[in-house]
C-alpha positions in Angstrom: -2.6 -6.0 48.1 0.8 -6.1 46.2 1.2 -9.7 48.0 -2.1 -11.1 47.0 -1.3 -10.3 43.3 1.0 -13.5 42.7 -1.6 -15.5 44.6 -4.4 -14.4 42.1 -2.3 -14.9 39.2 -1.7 -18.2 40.0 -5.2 -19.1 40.8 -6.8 -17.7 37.7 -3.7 -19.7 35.8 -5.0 -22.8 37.8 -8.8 -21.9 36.2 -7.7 -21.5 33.1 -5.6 -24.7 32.6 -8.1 -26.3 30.3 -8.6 -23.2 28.1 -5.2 -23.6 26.4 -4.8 -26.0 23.2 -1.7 -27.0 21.0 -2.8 -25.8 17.9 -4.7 -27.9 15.8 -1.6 -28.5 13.0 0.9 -28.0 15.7 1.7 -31.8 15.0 2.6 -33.0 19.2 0.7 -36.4 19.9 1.3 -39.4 22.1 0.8 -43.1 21.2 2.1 -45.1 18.7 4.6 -44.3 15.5 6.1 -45.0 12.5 3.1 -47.6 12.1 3.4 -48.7 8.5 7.3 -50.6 8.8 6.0 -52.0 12.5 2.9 -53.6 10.6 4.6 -54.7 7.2 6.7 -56.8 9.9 3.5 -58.2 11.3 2.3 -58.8 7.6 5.2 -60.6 5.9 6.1 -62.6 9.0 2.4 -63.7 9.3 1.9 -64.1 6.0 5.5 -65.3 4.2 4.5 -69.3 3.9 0.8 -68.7 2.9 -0.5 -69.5 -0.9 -3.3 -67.3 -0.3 -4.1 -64.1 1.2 -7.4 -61.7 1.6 -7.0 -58.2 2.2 -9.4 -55.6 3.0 -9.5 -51.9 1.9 -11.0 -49.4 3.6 -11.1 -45.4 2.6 -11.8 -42.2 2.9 -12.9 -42.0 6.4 -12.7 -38.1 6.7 -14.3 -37.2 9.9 -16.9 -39.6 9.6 -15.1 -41.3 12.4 -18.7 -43.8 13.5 -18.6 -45.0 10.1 -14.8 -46.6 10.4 -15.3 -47.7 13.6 -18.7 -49.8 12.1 -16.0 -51.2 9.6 -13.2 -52.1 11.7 -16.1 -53.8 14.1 -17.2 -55.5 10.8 -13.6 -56.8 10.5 -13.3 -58.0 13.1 -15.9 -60.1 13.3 -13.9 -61.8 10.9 -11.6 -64.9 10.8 -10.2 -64.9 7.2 -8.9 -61.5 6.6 -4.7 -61.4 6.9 -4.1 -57.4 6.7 -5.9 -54.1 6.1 -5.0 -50.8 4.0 -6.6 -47.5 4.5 -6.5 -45.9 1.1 -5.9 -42.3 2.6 -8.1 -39.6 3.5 -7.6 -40.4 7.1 -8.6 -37.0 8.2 -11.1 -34.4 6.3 -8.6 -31.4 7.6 -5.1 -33.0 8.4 -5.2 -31.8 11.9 -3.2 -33.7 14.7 -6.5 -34.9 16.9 -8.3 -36.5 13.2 -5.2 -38.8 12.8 -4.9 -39.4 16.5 -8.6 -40.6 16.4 -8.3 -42.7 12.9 -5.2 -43.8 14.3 -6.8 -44.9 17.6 -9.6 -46.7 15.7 -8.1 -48.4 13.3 -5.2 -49.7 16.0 -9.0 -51.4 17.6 -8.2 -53.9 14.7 -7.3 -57.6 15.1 -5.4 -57.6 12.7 -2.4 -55.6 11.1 -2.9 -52.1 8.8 -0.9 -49.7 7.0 -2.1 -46.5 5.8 -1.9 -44.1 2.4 -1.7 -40.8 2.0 -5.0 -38.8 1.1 -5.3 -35.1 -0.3 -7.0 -33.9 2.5 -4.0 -35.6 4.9 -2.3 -33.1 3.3 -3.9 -29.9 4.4 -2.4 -28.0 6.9 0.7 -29.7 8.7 -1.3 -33.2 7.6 1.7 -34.7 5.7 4.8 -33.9 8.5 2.3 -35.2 10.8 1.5 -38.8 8.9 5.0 -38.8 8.4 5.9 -39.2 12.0 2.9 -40.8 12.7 2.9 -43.9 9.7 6.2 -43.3 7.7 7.4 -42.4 4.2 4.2 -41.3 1.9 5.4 -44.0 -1.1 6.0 -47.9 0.9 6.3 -51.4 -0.1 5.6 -54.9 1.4 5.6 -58.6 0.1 3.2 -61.2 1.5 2.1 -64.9 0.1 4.3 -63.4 -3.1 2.2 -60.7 -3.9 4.0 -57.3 -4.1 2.3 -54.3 -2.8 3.7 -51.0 -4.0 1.9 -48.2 -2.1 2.5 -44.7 -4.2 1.3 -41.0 -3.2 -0.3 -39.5 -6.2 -1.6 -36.7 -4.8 0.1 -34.5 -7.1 -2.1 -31.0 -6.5 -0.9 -30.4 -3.4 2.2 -30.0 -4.2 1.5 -27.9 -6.8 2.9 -29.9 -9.5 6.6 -29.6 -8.1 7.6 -32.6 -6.9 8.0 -35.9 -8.7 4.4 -37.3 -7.6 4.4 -40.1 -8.7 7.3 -40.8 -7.9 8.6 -42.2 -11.1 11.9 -42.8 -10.1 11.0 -45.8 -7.2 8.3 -46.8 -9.9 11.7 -47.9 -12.4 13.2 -49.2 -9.4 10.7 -51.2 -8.8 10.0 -52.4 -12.0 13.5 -53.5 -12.1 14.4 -55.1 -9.0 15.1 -58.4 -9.5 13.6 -60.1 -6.1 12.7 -63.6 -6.3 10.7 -63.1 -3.1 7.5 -62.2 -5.2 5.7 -62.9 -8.3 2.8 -60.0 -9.0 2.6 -56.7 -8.4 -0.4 -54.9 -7.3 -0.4 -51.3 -7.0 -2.0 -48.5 -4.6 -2.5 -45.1 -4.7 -5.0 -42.6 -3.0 -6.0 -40.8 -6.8 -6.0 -42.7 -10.0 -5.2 -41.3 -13.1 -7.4 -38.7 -15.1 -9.1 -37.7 -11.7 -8.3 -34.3 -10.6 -5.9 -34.6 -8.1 -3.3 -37.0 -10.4 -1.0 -35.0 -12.6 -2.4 -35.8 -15.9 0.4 -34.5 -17.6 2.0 -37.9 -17.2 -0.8 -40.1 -16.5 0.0 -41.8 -19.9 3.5 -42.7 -18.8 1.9 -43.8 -15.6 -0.1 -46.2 -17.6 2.7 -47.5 -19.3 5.5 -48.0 -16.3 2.0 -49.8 -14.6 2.2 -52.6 -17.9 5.9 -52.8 -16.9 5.4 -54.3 -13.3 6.1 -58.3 -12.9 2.9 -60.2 -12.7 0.8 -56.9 -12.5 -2.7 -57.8 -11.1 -4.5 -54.8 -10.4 -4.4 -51.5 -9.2 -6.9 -49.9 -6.2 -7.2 -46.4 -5.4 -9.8 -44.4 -3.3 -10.3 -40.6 -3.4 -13.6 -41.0 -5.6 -16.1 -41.5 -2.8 -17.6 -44.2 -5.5 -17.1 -48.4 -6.3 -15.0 -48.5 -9.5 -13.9 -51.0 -12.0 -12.4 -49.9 -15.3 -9.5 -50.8 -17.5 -8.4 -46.8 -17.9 -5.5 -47.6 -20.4 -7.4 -50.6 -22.7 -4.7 -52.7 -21.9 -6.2 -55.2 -19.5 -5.1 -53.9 -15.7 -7.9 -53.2 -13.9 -8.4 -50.1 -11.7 -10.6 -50.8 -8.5 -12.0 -47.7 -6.9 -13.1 -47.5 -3.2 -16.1 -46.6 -2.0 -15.9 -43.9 1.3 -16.6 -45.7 4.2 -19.3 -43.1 4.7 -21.5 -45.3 2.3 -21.9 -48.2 5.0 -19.2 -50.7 2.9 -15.4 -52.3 2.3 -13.8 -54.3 -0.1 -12.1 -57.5 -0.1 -9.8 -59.1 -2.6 -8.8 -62.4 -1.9 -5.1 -63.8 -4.1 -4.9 -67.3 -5.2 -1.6 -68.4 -7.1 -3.6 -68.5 -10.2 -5.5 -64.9 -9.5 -7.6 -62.9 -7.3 -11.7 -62.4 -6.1 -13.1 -59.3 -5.6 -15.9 -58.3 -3.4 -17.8 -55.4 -1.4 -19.2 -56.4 1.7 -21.7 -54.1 3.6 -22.2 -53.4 6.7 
């Protein structure tokens, strides 16, 4: 009997070999990283002699994982569209598998795509993973002379402690003196006076915004909901995304001498 006993524990082990997981936030996948600087490559190589340049936004996919996939189809159906941005909420619980499967979807696209930060990316281990998975949380890139500066300001979950937004690249920005570009337009997940901004400075944010060369327009998600509203009365426009949920994308096209904006449903 004693010499059947490692023979039985070794077949019940052999049974049992699909019962154990990795934990859901335990942050181990396979495939492709650091996917934002490998795209904004793609992006400004592609697109550094064009005058101009159409870009669509997607957002707050969640787990509604069908829904993305009928966008990114839509997309590609396509022949004028130059790059992509997911506007964050990749995952509804910032588990490894949800960005995997966004991840895996949106790579379906034939074109590049960099991807924001959400609040629910955050959740669990959500940010270390999108970290490894995309990059840094705040990113910039520069195509047909339009800069984009990508910004986390999903401020509640870090419970109001760290600089989010990040004024400090914000001035830098501002500042830089790069010929390589002539507007600025500006993304974030959460716009200001939503709930998940810090609000305590959302009227500095509105004035470093005024302070960007050539500042076109801001877009955001987070709000499930098509915006279009000048917050601070001073002209800049904030765009907010519809979820993807709602069966539609947006489009803004950039022409030397301005931009077109459109929501195309699918």
């Amino acid at each position: 009997m004693k010499q059947l006993l490692p023979l039985l524990a070794a077949l019940v082990l052999i049974g049992c070999h699909h019962v154990f997981e990795f934990h859901p936030y335990d942050g181990r996948f396979g495939g492709a990283t650091n996917i934002n600087a490998t795209n904004i490559k793609k992006i400004e190589q592609a697109c550094n002699d064009k005058d101009t340049l159409r870009v669509a936004f997607v957002s707050d996919s969640h787990g509604w994982f069908s829904d993305l996939r009928k966008a990114v189809t839509d997309i590609n159906k396509r022949t004028d569209i130059d790059f992509v941005v997911h506007a964050g909420d990749l995952t509804d619980c910032g588990t490894t598998r949800e960005f995997e499967r966004t991840r895996d979807i949106m790579n379906d696209l034939k074109v590049p795509y960099v991807a924001m930060i959400g609040n629910h990316d955050f959740l669990g281990t959500g940010n270390q993973i999108y970290e490894a998975m995309f990059g840094p949380v705040d990113f910039v890139l520069i195509a047909a002379r339009v800069k984009f500066l990508f910004l986390n300001t999903n401020a509640v979950e870090y419970d109001y402690l760290a600089a989010v937004p990040n004024f400090d690249l914000m001035e830098e920005q501002i500042t830089e003196r790069d010929e390589d570009f002539d507007r600025t337009v500006v993304c974030m997940h959460a716009r200001p006076y939503c709930e998940q901004f810090n609000n305590n400075v959302a009227k500095a944010f509105g004035h470093y915004m005024g302070l960007f060369k050539g500042i076109v327009c801001a877009v955001s998600g987070h709000n499930h909901r098509l915006e279009r509203d000048d917050i601070y009365g001073n002209g800049i426009i904030y765009y907010g995304l519809d979820t993807v949920s709602h069966g539609n994308y947006s489009i803004f096209t950039f022409t030397p001498s301005g931009y077109e904006y459109e929501v195309v449903a699918y």
